[in-house]
C-alpha positions as CSV (number, residue, x, y, z in Angstrom):
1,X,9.1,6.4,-10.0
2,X,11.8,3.5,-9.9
3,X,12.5,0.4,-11.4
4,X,9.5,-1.3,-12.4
5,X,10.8,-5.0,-10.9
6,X,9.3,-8.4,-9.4
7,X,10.7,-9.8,-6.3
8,X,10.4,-13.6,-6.3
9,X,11.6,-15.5,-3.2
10,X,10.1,-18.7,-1.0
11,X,8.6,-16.3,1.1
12,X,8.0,-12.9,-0.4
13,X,6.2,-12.1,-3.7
14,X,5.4,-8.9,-5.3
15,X,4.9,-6.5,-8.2
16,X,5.6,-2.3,-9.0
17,X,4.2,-1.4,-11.9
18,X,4.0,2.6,-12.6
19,X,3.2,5.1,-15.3
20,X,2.6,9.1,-15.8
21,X,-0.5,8.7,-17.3
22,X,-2.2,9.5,-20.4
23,X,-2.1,12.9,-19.5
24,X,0.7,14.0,-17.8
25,X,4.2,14.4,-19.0
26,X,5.6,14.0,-15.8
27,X,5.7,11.1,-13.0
28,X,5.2,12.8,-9.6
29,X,5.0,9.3,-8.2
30,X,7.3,7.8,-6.1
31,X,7.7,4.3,-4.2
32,X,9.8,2.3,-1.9
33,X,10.4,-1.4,-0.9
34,X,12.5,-3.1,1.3
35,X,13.0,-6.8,2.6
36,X,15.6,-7.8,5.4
37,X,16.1,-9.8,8.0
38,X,16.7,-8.5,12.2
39,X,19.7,-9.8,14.1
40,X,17.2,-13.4,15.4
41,X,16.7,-13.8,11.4
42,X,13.1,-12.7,11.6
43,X,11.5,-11.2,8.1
44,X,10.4,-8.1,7.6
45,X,9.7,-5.6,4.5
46,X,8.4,-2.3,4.0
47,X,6.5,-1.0,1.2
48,X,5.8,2.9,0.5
49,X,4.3,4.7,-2.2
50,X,4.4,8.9,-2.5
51,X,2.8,10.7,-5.1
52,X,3.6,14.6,-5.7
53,X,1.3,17.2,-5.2
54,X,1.1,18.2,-9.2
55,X,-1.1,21.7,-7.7
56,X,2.0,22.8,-6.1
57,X,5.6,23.2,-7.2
58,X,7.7,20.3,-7.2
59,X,5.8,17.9,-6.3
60,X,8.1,15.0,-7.8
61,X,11.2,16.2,-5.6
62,X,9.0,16.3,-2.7
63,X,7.6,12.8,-3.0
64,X,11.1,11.5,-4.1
65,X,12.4,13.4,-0.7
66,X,9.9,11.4,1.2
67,X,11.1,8.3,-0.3
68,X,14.5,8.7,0.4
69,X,14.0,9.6,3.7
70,X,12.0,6.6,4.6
71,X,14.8,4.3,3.2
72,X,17.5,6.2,5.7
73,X,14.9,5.5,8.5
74,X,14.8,1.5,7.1
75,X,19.1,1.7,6.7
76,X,19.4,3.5,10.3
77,X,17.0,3.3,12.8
78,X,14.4,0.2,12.4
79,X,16.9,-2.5,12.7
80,X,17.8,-0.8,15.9
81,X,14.1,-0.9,17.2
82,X,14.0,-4.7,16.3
83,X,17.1,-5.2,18.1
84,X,15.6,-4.0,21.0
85,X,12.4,-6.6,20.1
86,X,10.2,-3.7,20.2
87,X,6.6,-4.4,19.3
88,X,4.9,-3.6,16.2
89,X,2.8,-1.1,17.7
90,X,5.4,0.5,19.2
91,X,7.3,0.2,15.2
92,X,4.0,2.2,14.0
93,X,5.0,4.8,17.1
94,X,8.3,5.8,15.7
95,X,7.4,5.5,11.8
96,X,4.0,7.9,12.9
97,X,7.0,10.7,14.4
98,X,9.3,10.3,11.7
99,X,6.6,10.8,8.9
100,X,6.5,14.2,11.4
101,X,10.2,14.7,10.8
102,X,10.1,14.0,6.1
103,X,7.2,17.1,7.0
104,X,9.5,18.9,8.8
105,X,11.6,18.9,6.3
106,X,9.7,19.6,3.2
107,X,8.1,22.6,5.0
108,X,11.9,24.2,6.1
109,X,12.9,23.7,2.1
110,X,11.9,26.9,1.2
111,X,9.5,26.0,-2.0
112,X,5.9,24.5,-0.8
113,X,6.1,21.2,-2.7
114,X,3.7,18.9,-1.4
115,X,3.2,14.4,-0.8
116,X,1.1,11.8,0.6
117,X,2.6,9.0,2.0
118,X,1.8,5.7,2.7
119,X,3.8,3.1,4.0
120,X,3.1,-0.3,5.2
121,X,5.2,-2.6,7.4
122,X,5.0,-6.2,7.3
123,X,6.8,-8.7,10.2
124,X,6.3,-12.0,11.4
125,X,2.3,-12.2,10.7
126,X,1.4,-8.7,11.9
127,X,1.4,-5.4,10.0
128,X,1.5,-1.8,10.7
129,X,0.4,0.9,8.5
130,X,1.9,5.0,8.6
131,X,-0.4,7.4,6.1
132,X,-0.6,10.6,5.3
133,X,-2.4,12.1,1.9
134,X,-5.1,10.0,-0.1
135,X,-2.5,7.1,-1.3
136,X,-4.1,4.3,-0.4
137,X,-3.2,0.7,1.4
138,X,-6.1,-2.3,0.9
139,X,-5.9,-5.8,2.0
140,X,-7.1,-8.8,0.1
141,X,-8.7,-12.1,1.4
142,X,-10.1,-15.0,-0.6
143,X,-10.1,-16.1,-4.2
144,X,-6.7,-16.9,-4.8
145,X,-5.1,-13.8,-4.0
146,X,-3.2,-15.4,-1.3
147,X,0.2,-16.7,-1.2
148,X,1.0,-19.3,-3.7
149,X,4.1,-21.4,-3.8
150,X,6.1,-21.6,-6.8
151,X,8.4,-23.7,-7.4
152,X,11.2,-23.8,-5.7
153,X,13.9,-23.7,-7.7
154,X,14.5,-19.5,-8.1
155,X,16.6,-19.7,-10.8
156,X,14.1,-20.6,-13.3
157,X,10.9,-18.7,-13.6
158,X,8.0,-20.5,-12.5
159,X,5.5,-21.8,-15.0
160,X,2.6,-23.0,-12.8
161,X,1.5,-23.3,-9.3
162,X,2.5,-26.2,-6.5
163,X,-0.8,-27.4,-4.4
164,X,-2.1,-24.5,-2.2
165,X,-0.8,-26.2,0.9
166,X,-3.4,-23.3,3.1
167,X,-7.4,-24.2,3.4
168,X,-9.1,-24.0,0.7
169,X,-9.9,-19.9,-0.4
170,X,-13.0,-18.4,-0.3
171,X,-14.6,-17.9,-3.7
172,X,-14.9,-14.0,-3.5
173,X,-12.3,-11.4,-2.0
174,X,-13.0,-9.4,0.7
175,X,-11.3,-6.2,0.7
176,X,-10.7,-3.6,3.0
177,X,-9.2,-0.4,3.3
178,X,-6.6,0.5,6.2
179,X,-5.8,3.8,5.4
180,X,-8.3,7.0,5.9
181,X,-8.3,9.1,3.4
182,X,-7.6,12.8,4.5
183,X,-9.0,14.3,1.7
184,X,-12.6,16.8,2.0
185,X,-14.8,14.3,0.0
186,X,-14.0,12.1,2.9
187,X,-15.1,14.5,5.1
188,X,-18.5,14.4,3.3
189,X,-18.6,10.9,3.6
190,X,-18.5,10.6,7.5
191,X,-21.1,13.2,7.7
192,X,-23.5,11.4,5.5
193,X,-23.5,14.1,3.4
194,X,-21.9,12.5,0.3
195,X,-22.0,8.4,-0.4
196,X,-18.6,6.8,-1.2
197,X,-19.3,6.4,-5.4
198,X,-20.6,10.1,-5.2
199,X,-16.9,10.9,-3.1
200,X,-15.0,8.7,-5.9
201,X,-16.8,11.2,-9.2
202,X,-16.8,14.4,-7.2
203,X,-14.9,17.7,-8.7
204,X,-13.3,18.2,-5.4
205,X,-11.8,14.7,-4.9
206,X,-8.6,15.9,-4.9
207,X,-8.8,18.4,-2.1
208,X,-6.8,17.3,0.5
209,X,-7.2,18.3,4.0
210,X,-3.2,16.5,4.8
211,X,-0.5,15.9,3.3
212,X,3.6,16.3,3.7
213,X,4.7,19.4,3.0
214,X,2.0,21.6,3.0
215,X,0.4,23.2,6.0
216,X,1.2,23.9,9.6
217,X,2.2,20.0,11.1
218,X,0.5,16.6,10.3
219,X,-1.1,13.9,12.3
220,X,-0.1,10.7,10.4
221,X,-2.6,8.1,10.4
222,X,-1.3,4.6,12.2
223,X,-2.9,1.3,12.6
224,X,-1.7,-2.3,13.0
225,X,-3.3,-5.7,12.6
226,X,-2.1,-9.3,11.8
227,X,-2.1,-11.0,7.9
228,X,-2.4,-14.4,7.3
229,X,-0.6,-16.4,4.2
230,X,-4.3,-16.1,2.7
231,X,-3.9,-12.3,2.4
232,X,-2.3,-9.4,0.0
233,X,-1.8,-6.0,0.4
234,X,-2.4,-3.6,-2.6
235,X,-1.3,-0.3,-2.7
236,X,-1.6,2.3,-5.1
237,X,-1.9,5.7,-5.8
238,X,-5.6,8.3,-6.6
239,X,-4.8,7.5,-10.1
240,X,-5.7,4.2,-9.9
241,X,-8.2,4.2,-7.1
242,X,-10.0,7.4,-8.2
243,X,-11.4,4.7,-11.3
244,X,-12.8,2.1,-9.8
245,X,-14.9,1.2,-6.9
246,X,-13.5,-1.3,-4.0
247,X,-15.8,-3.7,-5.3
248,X,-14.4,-3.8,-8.4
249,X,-11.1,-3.7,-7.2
250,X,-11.9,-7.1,-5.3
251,X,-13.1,-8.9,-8.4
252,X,-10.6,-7.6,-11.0
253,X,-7.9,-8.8,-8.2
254,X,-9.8,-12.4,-7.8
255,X,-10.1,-13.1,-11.3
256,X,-6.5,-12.0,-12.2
257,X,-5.6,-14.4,-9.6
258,X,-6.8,-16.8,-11.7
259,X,-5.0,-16.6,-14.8
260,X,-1.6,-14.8,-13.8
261,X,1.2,-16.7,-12.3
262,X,3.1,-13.9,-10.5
263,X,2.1,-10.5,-9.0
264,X,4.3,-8.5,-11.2
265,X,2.0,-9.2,-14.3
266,X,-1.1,-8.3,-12.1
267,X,0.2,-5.2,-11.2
268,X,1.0,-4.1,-14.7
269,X,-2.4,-5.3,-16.0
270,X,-3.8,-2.9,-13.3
271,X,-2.0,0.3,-14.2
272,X,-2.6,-0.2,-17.8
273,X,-6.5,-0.8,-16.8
274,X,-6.5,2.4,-15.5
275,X,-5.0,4.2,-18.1
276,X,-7.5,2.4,-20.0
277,X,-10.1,3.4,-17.7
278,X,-9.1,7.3,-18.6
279,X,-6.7,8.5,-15.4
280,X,-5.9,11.7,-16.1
281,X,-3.2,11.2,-13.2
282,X,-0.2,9.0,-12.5
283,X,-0.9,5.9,-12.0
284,X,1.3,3.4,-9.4
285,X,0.5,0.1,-8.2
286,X,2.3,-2.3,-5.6
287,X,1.2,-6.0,-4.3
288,X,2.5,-8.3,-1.8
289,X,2.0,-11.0,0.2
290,X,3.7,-13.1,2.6
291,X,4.2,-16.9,3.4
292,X,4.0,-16.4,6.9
293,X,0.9,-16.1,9.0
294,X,-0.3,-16.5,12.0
295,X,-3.2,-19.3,12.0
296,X,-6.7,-17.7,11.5
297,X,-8.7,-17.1,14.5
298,X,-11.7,-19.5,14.8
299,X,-14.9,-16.9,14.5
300,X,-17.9,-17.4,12.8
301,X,-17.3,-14.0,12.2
302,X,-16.3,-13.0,8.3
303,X,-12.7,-11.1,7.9
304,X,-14.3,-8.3,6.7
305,X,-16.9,-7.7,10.1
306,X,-14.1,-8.1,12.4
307,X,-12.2,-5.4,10.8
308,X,-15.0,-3.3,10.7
309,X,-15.6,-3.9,14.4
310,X,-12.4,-3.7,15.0
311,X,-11.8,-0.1,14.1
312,X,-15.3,1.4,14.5
């Protein structure tokens, strides 16, 4: 839970939309973002979401526990790393151990209360993703999903775009998921047994096989990559992806590109199209993309392949 805000700036823009659900009373999702600057006035934000295990006690105080813990990691140690111009990889290294530590302590609190985590770092054109659970992180090429600048006078809210200064976008959206969900439907899905649309319907979707809290140690799942100004990152909670396939994901984001000026009125459309959709779980969705970007590589190869390839 939190405020449900926008964050307009030249170079940052997102949305947090969030709701219980149409079923459930209570919100046992939390999430987290952060923008700052290091010490050689280099960019950087963080973006988490945690969503409470409702099958075990507690659930909201152990995903708000994760939250909190993250931002004392942000306040205390990661502007420390960047004074030290340690490298993103080496940023995913010490986020991966201290998702170990918000375990830690959720398993020494006495009450087995349960989270996923999932938090994605974004600096200077390269990102780094830290996941535990079946929260998910995606990120967005083509359409217009990419970064578009608005005016730029911030103290008036923007009523239309300037000219895409980029290339011209792709017509469709590629999409792609960086997070692995540790969940047994999963499972089934790497062993051929089950396809990923049978995995999305199936009674046992919600079986995890990690998460923070529960269990005897994790192994957070860490990966890094670079993001152009052509890209966004989506994440959201099983509430929302549990409804819809990634395809449909892709072309709900593309054509909401197209009418919506700002990613805070995407991001509520979403959340409402999943309660729409029937949920029966909390639903939270976050987008945000970047003005700076490296320039794309020149490969005949599409975004998606080289992913793919890239992690096979």
């Amino acid at each position: 839970m939190g405020v449900t805000a926008m964050t307009f700036t030249e170079n940052w823009q997102t949305g947090i939309s969030t709701h219980p659900g149409p079923v459930k009373r209570t919100n046992e999702d939390f999430y987290l973002m952060k923008m700052g600057k290091s010490s050689r006035g280099e960019e950087l934000s963080m973006v988490a979401i945690a969503d409470g295990m409702g099958g075990h006690g507690n659930g909201d105080e152990a995903s708000k526990t994760a939250i909190l813990m993250l931002e004392r990691w942000w306040n205390k140690r990661l502007f420390k790393y960047l004074k030290k111009q340690q490298t993103i990889q080496q940023l995913a290294s010490h986020l991966s151990a201290y998702l170990s530590e918000i375990n830690k302590e959720l398993e020494t609190n006495g009450q087995k209360a349960g989270t996923t985590l999932s938090v994605l770092l974004l600096y200077q054109g390269e990102y780094a993703t830290c996941h535990v659970g079946d929260s998910r992180i995606y990120q967005l090429r083509g359409g217009r999903v990419g970064f578009q600048h608005f005016s730029r006078d911030l103290q008036q809210r923007p009523s239309s775009f300037d000219e895409q200064p980029t290339e011209e976008l792709e017509t469709t959206v590629d999409i792609m998921q960086l997070t692995e969900d540790h969940a047994w439907v999963e499972q089934q899905v790497k062993r051929g047994v089950l396809t990923k649309e049978q995995a999305r319907q199936h009674k046992k979707r919600n079986v995890l096989t990690q998460c923070l809290g529960v269990g005897n140690g994790v192994e957070p799942d860490a990966r890094i990559g670079t993001y152009q100004t052509s890209d966004m990152f989506l994440l959201c909670s099983d509430g929302f992806h549990a409804m819809f396939s990634e395809g449909e994901i892709a072309e709900t984001l593309g054509n909401l590109a197209k009418e919506y000026r700002d990613l805070q009125m995407m991001t509520d459309y979403l959340v409402n199209l999943a309660n729409f959709a029937g949920t029966k779980d909390n639903v939270t969705v976050m987008c945000i993309r970047n003005a700076y970007g490296k320039e794309p590589e020149v490969n005949s190869k599409s975004f998606l392949t080289r992913l793919k390839e890239k992690w096979s």
